[in-house]
N, C-alpha and C positions, 0 to 999 in steps of 0.2 A: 504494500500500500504506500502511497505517496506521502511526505512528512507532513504535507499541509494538514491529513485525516490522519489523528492517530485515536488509539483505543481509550484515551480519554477524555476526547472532543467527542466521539460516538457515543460513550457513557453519558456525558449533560445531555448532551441533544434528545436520548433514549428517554432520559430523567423526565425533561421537559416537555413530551409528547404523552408523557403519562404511560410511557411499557416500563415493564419489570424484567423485562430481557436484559441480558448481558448482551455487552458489542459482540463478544465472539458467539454466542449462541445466534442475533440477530444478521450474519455475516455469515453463518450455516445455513439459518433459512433464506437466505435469499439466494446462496448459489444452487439448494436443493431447489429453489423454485425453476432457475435458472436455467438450471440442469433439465428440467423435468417441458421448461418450454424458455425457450430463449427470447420470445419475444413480450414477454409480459414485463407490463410498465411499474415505475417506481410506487405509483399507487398503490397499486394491488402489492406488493410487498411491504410498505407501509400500514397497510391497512390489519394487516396482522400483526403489528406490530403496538398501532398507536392504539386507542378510546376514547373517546371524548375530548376530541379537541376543539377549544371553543374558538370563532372563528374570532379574527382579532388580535390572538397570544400573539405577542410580538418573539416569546420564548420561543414558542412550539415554532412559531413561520419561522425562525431562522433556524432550527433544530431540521424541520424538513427540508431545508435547503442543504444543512450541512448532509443531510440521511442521502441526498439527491448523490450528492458528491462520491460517497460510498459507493450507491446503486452504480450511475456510471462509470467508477475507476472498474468497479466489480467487474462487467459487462466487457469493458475494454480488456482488460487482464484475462478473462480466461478467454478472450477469442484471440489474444494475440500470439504470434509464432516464437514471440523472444521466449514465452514459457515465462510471464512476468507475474502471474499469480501465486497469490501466497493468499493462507485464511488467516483471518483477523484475529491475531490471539498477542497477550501484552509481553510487552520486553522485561522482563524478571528473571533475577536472579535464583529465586526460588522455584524448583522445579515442582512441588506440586501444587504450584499455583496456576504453571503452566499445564499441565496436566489435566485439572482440572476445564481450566478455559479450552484445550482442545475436547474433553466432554463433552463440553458444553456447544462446542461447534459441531460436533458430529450428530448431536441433538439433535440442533437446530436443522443440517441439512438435510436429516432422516424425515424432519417435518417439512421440510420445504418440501420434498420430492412425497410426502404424502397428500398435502395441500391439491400436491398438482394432479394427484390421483393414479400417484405409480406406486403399487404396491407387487407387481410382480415384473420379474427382471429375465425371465425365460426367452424372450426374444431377443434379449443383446446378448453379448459374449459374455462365457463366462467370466471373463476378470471385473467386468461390471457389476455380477451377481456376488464376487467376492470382497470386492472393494465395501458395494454397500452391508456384506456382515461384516467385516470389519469394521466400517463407521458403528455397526450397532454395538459389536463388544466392545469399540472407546469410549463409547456414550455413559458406557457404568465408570464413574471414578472409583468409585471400592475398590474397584480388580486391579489397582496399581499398586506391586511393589516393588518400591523404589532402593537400590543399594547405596543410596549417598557418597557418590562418587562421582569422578569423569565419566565412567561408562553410563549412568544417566543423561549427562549432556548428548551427550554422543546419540544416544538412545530416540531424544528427542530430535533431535536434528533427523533424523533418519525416517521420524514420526511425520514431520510437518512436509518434510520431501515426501513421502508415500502419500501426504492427505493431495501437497498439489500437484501428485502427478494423477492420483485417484480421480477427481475432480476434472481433470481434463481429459482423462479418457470420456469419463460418466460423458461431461458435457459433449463432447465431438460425437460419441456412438447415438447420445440421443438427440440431437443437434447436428446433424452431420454437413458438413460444408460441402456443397458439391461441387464437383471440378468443371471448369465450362468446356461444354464439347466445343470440339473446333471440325 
């Protein structure tokens, strides 16, 4: 993500639209939605997000401007070829803070792509059908233990590469770009 958007700009802005989502949980469902259809607008991702936002909050309208910035970097990042997507999870020291916030993204994207009404993955490839049980066994934080060590760094680093190469398979097999005939 770009430094202008970081995880806790997305936190106020969450605050001030009235969700109780976490950035990285909300940063899962929107690339589960994504995934599940690429052409759905910032709206409809917002919308499961926000409640009651009264029109006028000057909080909430610059919160959904900053949410806007997310959706779009989102959108750009997993369609581009550098491989410049990464999920939204915060820069800590603490690894099972980290841990947890990838949970909390796997969550979220397991709901975005139910949202969208994909609950069966028999018609993509299998590594799509395994990527998403993978996302569901991250989603329990319980199940981590951690050795308090470099081999946990290490560990995660290998975690958030496996989520964003996951995430661009998902999107391209269910999103697929087609090549122009010539």
């Amino acid at each position: 993500m770009s430094s202008e958007i970081n995880i806790e700009l997305i936190m106020r802005s969450l605050t001030n639209v009235g969700s109780e989502t976490t950035p990285s949980e909300a940063h899962g469902v929107l690339c589960g939605l994504l995934c599940g259809n690429n052409k759905i607008k910032s709206s409809q991702w917002k919308s499961h997000l926000a409640h009651d936002v009264l029109p006028g909050d000057l909080l909430a309208d610059e919160a959904q401007q900053i949410l806007d910035v997310l959706y779009n970097q989102t959108i750009v990042s997993m369609a581009d070829n550098d491989l410049t997507f990464y999920p939204l999870l915060p820069e800590d020291e603490n690894n099972i803070i980290i841990l947890e916030a990838i949970a909390q993204w796997a969550q979220g994207f397991l709901m975005g792509l139910s949202l969208m009404g994909i609950r069966e993955f028999s018609d993509y490839p299998e590594e799509v059908e395994e990527f998403v049980g993978t996302m569901a066994s991250l989603s329990d934080a319980d199940s981590y233990d951690l050795a308090d060590d470099e081999s946990d760094e290490e560990a995660i680093v290998e975690l958030i590469e496996f989520i964003r190469m996951g995430v661009l398979l998902v999107n391209e097999e269910m999103n697929p770009v087609r090549a122009v005939s010539q």
